[in-house]
N, C-alpha and C positions, 0 to 999 in steps of 0.2 A: 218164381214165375216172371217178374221185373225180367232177371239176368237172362231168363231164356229167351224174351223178347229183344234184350239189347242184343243178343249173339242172334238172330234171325235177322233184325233191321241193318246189324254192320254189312251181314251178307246180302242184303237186299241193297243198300245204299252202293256198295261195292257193283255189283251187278249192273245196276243200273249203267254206270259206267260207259260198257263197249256200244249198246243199242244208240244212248244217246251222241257219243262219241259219233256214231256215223251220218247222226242227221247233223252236225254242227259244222262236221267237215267238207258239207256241199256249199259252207261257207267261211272257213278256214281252212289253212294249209295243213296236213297231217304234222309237221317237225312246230308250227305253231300252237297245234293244238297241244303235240307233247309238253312244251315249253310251258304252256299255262297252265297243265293238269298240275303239274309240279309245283309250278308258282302258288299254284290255289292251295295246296297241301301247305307247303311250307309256313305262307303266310298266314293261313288258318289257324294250324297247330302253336306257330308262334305268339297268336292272340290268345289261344287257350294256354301256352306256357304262364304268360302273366295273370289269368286267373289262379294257376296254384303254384305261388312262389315258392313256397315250401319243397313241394315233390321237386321242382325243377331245380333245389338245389342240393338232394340227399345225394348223388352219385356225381362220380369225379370227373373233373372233365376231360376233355383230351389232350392230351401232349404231342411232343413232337415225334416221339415212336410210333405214333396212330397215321403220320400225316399218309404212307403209302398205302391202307387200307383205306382212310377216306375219298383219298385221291381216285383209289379205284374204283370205289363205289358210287363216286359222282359220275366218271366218267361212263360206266355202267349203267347208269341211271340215264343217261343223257342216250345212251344207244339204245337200249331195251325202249321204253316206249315210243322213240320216231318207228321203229319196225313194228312195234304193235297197231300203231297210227296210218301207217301206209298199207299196213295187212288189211286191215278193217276199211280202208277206202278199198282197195284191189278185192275183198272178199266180202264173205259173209258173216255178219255182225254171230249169226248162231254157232256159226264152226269159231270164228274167232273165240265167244265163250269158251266152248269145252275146248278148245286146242290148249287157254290157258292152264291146264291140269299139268301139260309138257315139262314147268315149269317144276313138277315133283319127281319128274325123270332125270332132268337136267343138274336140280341141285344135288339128290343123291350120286348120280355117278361120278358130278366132280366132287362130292365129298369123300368119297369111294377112292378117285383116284388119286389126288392132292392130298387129301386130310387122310387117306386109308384108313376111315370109319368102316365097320363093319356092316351089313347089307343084310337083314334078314330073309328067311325064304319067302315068309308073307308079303314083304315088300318086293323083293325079286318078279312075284308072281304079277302084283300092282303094275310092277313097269313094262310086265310084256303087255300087260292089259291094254293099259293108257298108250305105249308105242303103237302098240296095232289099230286101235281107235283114232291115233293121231293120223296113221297110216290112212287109216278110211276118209278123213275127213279132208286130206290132204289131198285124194286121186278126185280126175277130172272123169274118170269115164271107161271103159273100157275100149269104145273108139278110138281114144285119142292115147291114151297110155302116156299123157302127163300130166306132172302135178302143179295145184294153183298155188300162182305167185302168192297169193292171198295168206292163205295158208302157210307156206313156207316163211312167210314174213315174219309173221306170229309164232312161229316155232324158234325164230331166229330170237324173236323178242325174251323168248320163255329160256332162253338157254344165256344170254344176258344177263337176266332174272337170277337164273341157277348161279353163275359163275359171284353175279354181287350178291348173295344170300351170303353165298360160303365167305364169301368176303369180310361182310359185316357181323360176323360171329366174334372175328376177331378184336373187335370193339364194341363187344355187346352190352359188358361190365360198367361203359361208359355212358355218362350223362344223355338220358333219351331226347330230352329237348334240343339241344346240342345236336345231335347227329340228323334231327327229324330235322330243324331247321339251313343244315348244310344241308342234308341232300336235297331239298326241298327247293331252296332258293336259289342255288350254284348250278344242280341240275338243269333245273328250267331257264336260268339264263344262258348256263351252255347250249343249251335248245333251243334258246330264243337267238342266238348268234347265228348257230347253223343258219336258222328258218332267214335269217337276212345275207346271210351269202350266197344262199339259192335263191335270192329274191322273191321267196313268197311273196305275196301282198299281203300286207296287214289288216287284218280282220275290222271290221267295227265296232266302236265301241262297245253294243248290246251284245253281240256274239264275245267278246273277247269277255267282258264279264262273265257271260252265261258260260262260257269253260273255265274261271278262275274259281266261280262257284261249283262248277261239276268237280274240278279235283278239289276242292274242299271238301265239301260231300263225300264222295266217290273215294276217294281217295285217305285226307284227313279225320271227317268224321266217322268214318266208318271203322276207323283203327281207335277211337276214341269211345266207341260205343264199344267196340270186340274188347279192348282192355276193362271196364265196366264190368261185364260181363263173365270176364277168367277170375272176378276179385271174389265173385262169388260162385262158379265154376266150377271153377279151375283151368288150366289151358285145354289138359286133352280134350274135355267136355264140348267147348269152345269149339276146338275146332275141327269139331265132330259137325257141330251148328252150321258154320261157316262152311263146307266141303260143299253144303248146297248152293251156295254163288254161281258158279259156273253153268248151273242147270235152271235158276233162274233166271241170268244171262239170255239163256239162251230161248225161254219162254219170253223173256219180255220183247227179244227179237222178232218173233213169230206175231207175239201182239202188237205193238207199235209200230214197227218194218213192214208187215205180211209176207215176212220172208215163206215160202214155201219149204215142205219137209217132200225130202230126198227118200229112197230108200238107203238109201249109202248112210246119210245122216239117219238114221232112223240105226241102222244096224252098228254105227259106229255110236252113238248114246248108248243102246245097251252095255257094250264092251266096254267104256267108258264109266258107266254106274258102275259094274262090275270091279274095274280096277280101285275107281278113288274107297269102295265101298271095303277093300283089304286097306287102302292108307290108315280108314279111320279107325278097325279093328285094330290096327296096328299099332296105332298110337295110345287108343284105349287100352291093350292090354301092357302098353309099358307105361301108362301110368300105372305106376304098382305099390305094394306097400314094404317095405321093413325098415329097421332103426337106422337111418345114414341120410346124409342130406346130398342131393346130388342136383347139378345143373344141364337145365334142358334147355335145348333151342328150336322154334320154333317159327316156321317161316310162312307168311304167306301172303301171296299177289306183288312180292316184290318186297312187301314189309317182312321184317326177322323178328322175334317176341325172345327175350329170356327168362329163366323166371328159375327160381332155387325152390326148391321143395326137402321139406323134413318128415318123414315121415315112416309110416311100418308096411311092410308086404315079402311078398317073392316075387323075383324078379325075371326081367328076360332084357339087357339093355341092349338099346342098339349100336353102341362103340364101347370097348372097355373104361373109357376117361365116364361113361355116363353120358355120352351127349346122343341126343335123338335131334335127326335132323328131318322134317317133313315141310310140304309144303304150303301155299297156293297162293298182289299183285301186286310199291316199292316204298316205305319209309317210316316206321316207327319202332321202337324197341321199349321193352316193356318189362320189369322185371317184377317180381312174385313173390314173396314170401310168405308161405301159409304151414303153421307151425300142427 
C-alpha cells in the first residue's frame, strides 16, 4: 500500500509542475525558469546522493567514451525545457499537461529510426492515438485554421525529450548520481547563461527559490519517490501509476488557473486516455515471465529508469536485444534487480 502511494505522490509531485510553472513565470523569465527547475533537481538529488553513500557508489562511473552522449544530453536538456517554458507562458498550462504524452511518440520513433527497435502494433495504435490528440490540442479553431505557438512549443520540448531519452540509454549502466547531478547542474547553468544573454531580468530572491524548490519537488523528488516505489513494484506497475500525471496536470490546471474546458480539449482527453491507456497495457504485458534476465528501459518526463529483471514467463519483447522503450518529464536513472 506504502508503494502505491509513493507511485501516485511521484505522479502528483511531477504534475504539479506545469500549473505552478505558469504562475511563477508572470514573475520569471521562461529560459530562467528552465534554468532553476534543473538547478533545483540537481542540487536536490545531489543532497539526497550523500545520504546513501553506498548506493552512490555500486555503479561505474563515466569515462571518457560516455563524454558525447552526456554532452548530448545536457545539451538536450538545456533545449527541451526553455520550449516547455515558453509553451506554458504562450499556452495553456492543461494542453501543455497532456501534449507532454508527445514525448512517448517522439522517443519511440527516434528509437525506431536510429536504434531500429521494433514497434509493436499495440504501440503503433498508441501513437496514432496520442498524435491526433496532440493534433486537437494543438488547432486554434476552425475560423482561423492555425495552430498555437503554445502548443507547438511543447511538442517541440517533448521531441527534445524523445531525442535525449534515446540518448541516455546509452549510459544507463552508469553511476545514477553521476549523471542526475551532470544533467541537473550543467543543464540549468547552460540555461541560466541563455536567460543572461537575452537579458531576462533576474527573478527575486523569493521566486527564484520558490522554482529551485519547484524542480526539486517536481522534478527530483518525485523521481525519488517513483524509484521507492518500482523497489517494491516493480517498473511496469509503476508506470502504470505514474501515466496518471499528465491528467492530473491537467486538473490541477482547471483548479488553481480556472482555465476553462474546450470542446476541442474535451474531445482531445478522450483520445488521449485512449492512447496512453494501450502505452500501459503495453508495457504491462511485456512485463512477462520466463527463465532469462533481460534489460529494460524506461523513460519518463525526461527522466530514463533501467532496471534488469530475472525472472519466468512468455513473452512478446519490444526489440530483439530486450529493450522496451516507453515513456513520460528530464533526469534520473535507476537500476533494479529483482531476482
Amino acid at each position: 500500500m506504502k508503494a502505491i502511494l509513493y507511485a501516485f505522490l511521484a505522479a502528483v509531485f511531477y504534475a504539479v509542475s506545469i500549473p505552478v510553472s505558469k504562475v511563477l513565470l508572470q514573475n520569471v523569465g521562461p529560459t530562467t525558469m528552465a534554468a532553476l527547475l534543473y538547478l533545483g533537481a540537481g542540487i536536490g538529488i545531489a543532497a539526497l546522493s550523500f545520504l546513501n553513500f553506498h548506493d552512490r557508489k555500486a555503479s561505474a562511473p563515466l569515462t571518457r567514451r560516455d563524454m558525447p552522449f552526456v554532452v548530448g544530453m545536457i545539451v538536450l536538456d538545456i533545449a527541451a525545457p526553455v520550449f516547455l517554458m515558453l509553451g506554458i507562458r504562450y499556452g495553456t498550462s492543461a494542453n501543455a499537461s497532456l501534449l507532454g504524452n508527445f514525448e512517448i511518440v517522439a522517443t519511440t520513433m527516434i528509437a525506431l529510426l536510429v536504434f531500429k527497435e521494433a514497434v509493436s502494433k499495440r504501440l503503433w495504435g498508441a501513437i496514432a492515438l496520442i498524435t491526433l490528440a496532440s493534433i486537437l490540442l494543438s488547432f486554434e479553431g476552425a475560423d482561423s485554421f492555425r495552430f498555437s505557438h503554445g502548443s507547438l512549443l511543447v511538442i517541440a520540448a517533448t521531441v527534445c525529450w524523445g531525442f535525449e531519452n534515446n540518448c541516455t540509454r546509452n549510459i544507463a549502466s552508469k553511476n545514477t548520481y553521476e549523471i542526475v547531478v551532470l544533467k541537473g547542474v550543467f543543464s540549468g547553468l547552460g540555461a541560466l547563461a541563455i536567460a543572461v544573454a537575452r537579458h531576462e531580468a533576474m527573478p527575486s530572491l523569493a521566486h527564484a527559490a520558490a522554482a529551485l524548490m519547484l524542480g526539486f519537488v517536481s522534478y527530483g523528488l518525485s523521481i525519488f519517490l517513483y524509484v521507492r516505489a518500482q523497489n517494491t513494484l516493480g517498473a511496469a506497475k509503476t508506470s502504470a501509476y505514474y501515466a496518471v500525471a499528465p491528467f492530473v496536470g491537467a486538473l490541477l490546471s482547471f483548479v488553481l488557473l480556472k482555465e476553462g474546458l474546450s470542446w476541442m480539449y474535451l474531445a482531445a482527453l478522450g483520445v488521449m486516455v485512449e492512447g496512453v491507456t494501450l502505452v500501459v497495457v503495453d508495457t504491462l504485458v511485456r512485463h512477462h515471465t520466463h527463465p532469462h534476465q533481460h534489460t529494460f528501459t524506461h523513460f519518463h518526463g525526461g527522466y530514463i529508469h533501467t532496471y534488469t529483471i530475472t525472472h519466468t514467463h512468455g513473452h512478446d519483447h519490444f526489440g530483439a536485444d530486450g529493450t522496451h522503450s516507453h515513456r513520460h518529464p528530464s533526469a534520473v536513472l535507476e537500476r533494479e534487480l529483482v531476482s
